[in-house]
Structure formats: structure tokens, C-alpha cells
Legacy VTK file of the C-alpha trace (Angstrom):
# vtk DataFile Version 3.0
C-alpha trace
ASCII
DATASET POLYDATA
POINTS 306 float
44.609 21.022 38.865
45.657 17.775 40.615
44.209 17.123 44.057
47.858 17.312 45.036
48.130 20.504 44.480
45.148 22.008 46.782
46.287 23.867 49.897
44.070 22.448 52.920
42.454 26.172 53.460
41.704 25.945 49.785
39.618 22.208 50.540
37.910 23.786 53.491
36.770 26.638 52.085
35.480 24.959 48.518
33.779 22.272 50.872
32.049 25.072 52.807
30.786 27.048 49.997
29.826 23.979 48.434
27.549 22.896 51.456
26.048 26.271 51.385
25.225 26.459 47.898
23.843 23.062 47.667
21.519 23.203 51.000
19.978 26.133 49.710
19.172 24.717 46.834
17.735 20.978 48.120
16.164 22.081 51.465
12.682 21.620 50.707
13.313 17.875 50.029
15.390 17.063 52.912
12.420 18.256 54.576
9.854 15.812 52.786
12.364 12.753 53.470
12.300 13.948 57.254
8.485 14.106 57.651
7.817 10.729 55.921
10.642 8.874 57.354
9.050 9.681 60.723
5.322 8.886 59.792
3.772 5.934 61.504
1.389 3.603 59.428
-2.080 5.075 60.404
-0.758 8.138 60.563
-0.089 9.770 57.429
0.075 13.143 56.756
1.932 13.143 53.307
1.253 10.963 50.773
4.456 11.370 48.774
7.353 14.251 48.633
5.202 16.597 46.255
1.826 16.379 48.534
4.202 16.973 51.435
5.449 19.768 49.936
2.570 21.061 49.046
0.611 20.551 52.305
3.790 22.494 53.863
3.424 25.775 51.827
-0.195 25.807 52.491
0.283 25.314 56.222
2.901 27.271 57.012
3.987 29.078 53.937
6.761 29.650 51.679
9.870 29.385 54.098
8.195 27.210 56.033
10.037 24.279 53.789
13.236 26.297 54.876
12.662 25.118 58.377
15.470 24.337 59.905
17.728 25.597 57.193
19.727 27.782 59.934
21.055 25.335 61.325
21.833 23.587 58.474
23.575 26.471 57.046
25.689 27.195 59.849
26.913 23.991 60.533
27.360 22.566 56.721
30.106 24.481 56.276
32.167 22.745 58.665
29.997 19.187 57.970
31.611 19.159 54.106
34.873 21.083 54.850
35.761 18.030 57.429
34.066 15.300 55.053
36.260 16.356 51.023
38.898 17.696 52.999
39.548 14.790 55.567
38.932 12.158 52.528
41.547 13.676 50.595
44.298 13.502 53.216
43.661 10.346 54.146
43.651 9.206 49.807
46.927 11.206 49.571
48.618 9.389 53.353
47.638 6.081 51.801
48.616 6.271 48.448
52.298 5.355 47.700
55.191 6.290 45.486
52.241 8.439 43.548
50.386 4.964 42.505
47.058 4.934 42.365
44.920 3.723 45.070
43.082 0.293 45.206
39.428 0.215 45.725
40.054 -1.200 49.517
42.250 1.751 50.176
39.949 4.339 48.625
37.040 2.682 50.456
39.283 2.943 53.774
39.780 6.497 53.164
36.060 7.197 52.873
36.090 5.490 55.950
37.876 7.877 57.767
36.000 10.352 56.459
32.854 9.623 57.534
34.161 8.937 60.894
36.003 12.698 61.024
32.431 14.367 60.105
29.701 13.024 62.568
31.963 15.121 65.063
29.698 17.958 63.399
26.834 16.067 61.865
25.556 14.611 64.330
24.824 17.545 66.461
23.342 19.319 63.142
20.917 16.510 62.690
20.140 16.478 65.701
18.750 19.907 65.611
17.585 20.182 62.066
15.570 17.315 62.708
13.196 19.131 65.750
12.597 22.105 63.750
11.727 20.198 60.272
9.453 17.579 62.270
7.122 20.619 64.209
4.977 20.626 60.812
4.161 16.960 60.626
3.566 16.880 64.359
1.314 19.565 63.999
-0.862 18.524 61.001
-1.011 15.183 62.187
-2.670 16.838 65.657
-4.542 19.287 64.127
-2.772 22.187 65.742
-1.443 25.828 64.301
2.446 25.588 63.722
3.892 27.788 67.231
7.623 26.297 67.203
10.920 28.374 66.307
14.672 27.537 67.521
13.820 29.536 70.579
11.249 27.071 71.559
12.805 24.064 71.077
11.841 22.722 74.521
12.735 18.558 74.258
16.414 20.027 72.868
16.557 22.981 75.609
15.371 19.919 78.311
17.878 17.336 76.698
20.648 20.361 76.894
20.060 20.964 80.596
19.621 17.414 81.759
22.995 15.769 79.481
24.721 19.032 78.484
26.475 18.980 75.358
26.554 15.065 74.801
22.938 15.477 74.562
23.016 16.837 71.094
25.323 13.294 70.559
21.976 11.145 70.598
21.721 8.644 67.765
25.801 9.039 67.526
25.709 4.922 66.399
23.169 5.612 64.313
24.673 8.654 62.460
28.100 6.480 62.166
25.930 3.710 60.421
24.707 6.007 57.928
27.746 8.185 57.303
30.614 5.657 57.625
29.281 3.294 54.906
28.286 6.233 52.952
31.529 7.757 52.597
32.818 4.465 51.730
30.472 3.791 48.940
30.596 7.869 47.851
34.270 8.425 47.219
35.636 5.740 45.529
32.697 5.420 43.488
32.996 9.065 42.754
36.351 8.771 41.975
36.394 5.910 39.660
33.473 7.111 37.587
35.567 10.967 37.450
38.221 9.459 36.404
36.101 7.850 33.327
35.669 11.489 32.049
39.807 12.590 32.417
41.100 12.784 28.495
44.069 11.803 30.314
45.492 10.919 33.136
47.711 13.745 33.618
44.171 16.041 32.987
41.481 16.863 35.283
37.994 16.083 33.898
35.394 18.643 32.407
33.631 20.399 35.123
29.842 18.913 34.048
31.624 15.179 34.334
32.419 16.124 37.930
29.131 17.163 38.603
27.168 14.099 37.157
29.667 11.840 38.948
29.051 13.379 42.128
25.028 13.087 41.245
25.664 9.554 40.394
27.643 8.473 43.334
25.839 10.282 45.687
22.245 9.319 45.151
23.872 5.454 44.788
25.492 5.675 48.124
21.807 7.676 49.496
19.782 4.808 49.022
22.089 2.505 50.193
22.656 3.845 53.227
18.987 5.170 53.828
17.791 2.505 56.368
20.431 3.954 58.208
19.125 7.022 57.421
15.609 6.171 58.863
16.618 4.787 62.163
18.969 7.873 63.197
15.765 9.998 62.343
13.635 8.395 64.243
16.042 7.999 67.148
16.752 11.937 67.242
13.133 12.592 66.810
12.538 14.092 70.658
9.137 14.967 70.435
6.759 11.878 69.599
3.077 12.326 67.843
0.281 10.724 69.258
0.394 6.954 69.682
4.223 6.899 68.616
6.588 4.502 70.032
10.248 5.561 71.604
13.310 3.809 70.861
15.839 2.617 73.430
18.820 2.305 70.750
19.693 0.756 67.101
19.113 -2.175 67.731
15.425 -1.441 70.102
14.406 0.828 67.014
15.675 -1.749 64.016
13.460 -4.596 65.660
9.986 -1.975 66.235
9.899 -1.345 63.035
10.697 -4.400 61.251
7.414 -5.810 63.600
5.261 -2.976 63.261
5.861 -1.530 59.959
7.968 -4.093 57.466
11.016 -3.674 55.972
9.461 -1.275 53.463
9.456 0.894 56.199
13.428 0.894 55.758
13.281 2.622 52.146
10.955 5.182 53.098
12.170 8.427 52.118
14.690 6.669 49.906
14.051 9.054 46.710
13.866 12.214 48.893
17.113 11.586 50.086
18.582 10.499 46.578
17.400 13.741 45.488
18.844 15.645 48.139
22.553 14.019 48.088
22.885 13.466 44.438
23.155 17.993 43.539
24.411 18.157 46.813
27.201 16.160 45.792
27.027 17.271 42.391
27.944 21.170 43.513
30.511 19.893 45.953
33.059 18.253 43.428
32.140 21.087 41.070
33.429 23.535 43.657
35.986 21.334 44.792
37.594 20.859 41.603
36.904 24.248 39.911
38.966 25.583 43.185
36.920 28.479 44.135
38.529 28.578 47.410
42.548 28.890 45.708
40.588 31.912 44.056
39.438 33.135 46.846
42.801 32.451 48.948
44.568 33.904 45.733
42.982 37.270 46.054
42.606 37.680 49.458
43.938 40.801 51.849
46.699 38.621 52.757
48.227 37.202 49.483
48.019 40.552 48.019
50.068 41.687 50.437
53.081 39.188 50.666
52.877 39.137 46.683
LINES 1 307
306 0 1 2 3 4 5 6 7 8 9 10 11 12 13 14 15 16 17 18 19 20 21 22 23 24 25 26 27 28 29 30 31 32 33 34 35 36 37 38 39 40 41 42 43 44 45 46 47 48 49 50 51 52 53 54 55 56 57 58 59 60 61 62 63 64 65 66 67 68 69 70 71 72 73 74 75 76 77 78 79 80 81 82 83 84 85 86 87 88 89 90 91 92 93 94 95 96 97 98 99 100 101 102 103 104 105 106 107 108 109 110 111 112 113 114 115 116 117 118 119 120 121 122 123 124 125 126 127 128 129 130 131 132 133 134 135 136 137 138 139 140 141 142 143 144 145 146 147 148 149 150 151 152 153 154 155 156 157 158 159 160 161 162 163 164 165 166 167 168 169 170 171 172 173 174 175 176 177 178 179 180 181 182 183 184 185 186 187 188 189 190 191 192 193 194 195 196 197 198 199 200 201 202 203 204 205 206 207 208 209 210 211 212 213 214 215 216 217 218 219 220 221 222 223 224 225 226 227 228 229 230 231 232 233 234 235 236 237 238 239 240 241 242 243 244 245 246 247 248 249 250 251 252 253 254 255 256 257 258 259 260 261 262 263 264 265 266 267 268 269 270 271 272 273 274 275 276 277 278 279 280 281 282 283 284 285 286 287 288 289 290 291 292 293 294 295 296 297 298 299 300 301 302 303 304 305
């Protein structure tokens, strides 16, 4: 099925179920790339993703890798319903007479849709990152884990004192990251897809979908990740001992390049490849097997005016 031919309920709801299915299943890393993006040299709790990992079952159990995951969960669905969906009306506005679209245009599209998303990202970060950060705080003071979203006292603080723009901190940041990602992501997605079509009139095989979406996403990842690691540590509200603040981008890019190198940039880098590149992988899977025309097939509704 061309993209063409998808309804705009049909894109939402195969991005939604998409974000769903793959945050379940990558969690536990986007957990590890928090907590090492946010160590401090000196400090080190985690010596790589698997000790982290490990250390983080032992300390606070099972689901305690799944910390944060609510929030995650509840706002995904929205995150990746505004990021395929927005891309693909901007691909289909810009293309012309049914041509194909130029790298700069696809690029430009991506664009937009990074730009359409941090409405919701931003925010989820935001919160996600408090809850997955209590372990490493915790560990690195040698204190029992106490924190749920209840007691989330720097958000409830920052909520009071700024309101809703509160939850906007580290919006630059977060449009560093996710701007140039989308931009890398799609049309590199789409060209390498479009490898795998037997024709052009044909879709390609479901499992080509999926490794291009792998492919593209853990390229654009690590691309983007120094991005990745300043917006972390910039909506990072509660500090360890002995751990600078940031007044901005630019305040935070210039701390760390003096204090910790520019390796400091990369750190997390494979955690987050790892995360994006399934993540990605399911998305364009669900997106193009078009779960949500099935769904929107078969619902109450088209039954009924059938």
C-alpha cells in the first residue's frame, strides 16, 4: 500500500502502537544511556550498559529498569503519531506532480517533523528523565531508592514556581537533538526502503522495512547523541553530590568540553543506538503493515456505515 493511500487516523494510530510496542521492548537501555550520560568523571556508578543493568536489578529489582516507563508509555503514543504522521504530510505537500522527492526536500520534511514532535517530547523527557536518574543518584550516595512519580519534588517545585512551561526546560536542547535527527532518519530511511521495493509501483517486504528503520535509526542516534547528552543533563533537576548546573546549551556545551573532553559527548552513544534502531525498526513495520487501516477497517463505526 502506497503512503498515499493511508488515512491520517490510520498514521496516528500505527505510530502510537508502534511507540508502545517498541518502548516496552527497549526500556531497560534507555535507562542505561540515561544514568551514564549523567555520570560525572569521579563518579561512576556503572561501568558500561550491562553492569548498569545489572547493578539496577540488584538494587531495586526487576521493574526497577521500567522506571519511568509510565510516562513514557503514555506520552509515546502521541510522540510517534505526531513524528511518521507529520513527516508524511509534509513528504506528500512537497512533492510535485507525483515526482519523487530530492534529498533536500526529504531532509526538509524531516525537518518539520522533528519540529511538530518536541511539542510532546520535550515534556516526556523531561519527566522520564527524574524518575530513571533516582537510581544513579541513589547508588552514587549510598542511599535506599524512596522516589515514585508522586514524589517527584524538583518537577512538583518546577510545576508550581513556572507552571506548565516548566516541563519546557531544555526545549533548545531537545530541538538540537530531534530536528537534525529527523532530518538524517527519514530520508535515510526512505532511500535505503526503497532499495528493497521489487518495483517501484511495490511496497517492500516487511523485514526490509524493519532493518531500514534499524539502520537509519541507530545512524541518525549517534549522530545526534551529543545533543542527546546536553538535553539530559540540562533536564536533570536533581544534581548528585559535587555536580555542576547548567545555565543553557551553550553554559553546559563549554562545562563539559573543560571538565570532561569531548568523549564525554559520545557517552551513551551505543545505548541510545540500541534503543532507536528496534524502536524504529517496529515503527515502519507497523506503519507500513497498516495495523491501524485494520483496526479503522473493523471498527464499531465502519461496520456500521458498511
Amino acid at each position: 500500500m502506497s503512503q498515499q493511500q493511508i488515512s491520517l487516523p490510520a498514521k496516528l494510530i500505527n505510530g502510537g502502537i508502534a511507540g508502545i510496542v517498541g518502548v516496552t521492548c527497549v526500556f531497560p537501555i534507555d535507562l542505561a544511556k540515561t544514568r551514564l550520560q549523567n555520570q560525572r568523571p569521579g563518579q561512576q556508578v556503572y561501568k558500561s550498559m550491562m553492569d548498569c543493568l545489572v547493578k539496577t536489578v540488584r538494587s531495586e529489582g526487576y521493574f526497577g529498569m521500567y522506571r519511568g516507563a509510565a510516562v513514557n508509555l503514555t506520552l509515546v503514543t502521541p510522540e510517534k503519531a505526531i513524528k511518521l504522521a507529520a513527516n508524511d504530510f509534509f513528504r506528500q505537500h512537497l512533492a510535485k506532480d507525483g515526482k519523487g522527492l530530492t534529498v533536500f526536500k526529504e531532509m526538509l520534511a524531516g525537518c518539520g517533523a522533528g519540529m511538530c514532535q518536541v511539542i510532546v517530547t520535550t515534556p516526556m523527557e523531561m519527566l522520564k528523565i527524574q524518575l530513571q536518574d533516582a537510581g544513579r543518584l541513589a547508588a552514587q550516595q549510598k542511599k535506599p531508592i524512596m522516589m515514585s512519580p508522586t514524589k517527584l519534588v524538583a518537577t512538583n517545585t518546577l510545576l508550581h514556581t513556572q507552571g506548565i512551561q516548566g516541563l519546557y526546560k531544555g526545549l533548545g536542547a531537545t530541538l538540537m537533538r530531534d530536528v537534525p535527527f529527523s532530518m538524517v532518519y527519514f530520508p535515510l530511511f526512505a532511500n535505503l526502503n526503497r532499495l528493497g521495493k521489487p518495483c517501484p509501483e511495490e511496497s517492500s517486504p516487511f523485514y526490509w522495512a524493519f532493518l531500514s528503520g534499524c539502520v537509519a535509526g541507530s545512524t541518525a542516534a549517534v549522530a545526534v547523541n551529543p545533543c542527546d547528552v546536553v538535553k539530559t543533563r540540562l533536564q536533570s533537576l536533581t544534581k548528585g553530590s559535587n555536580e555542576e548546573t547548567y545555565n543553557g546549551v551553550v553554559d553546559c556545551v563549554s562545562k563539559i568540553m573543560r571538565k570532561e573532553g569531548p568523549s564525554a559527548f559520545l557517552k551513551g552513544a551505543g545505548c541510545r543506538a540500541l534503543v532507536i534502531a528496534p524502536l524504529f525498526g517496529i515503527a515502519q513495520v507497523m506503519y507500513f503493515v497498516g495495523i491501524g487501516e485494520y483496526i479503522l477497517d473493523n471498527s464499531p463505526l465502519s461496520l456500521l456505515s458498511a
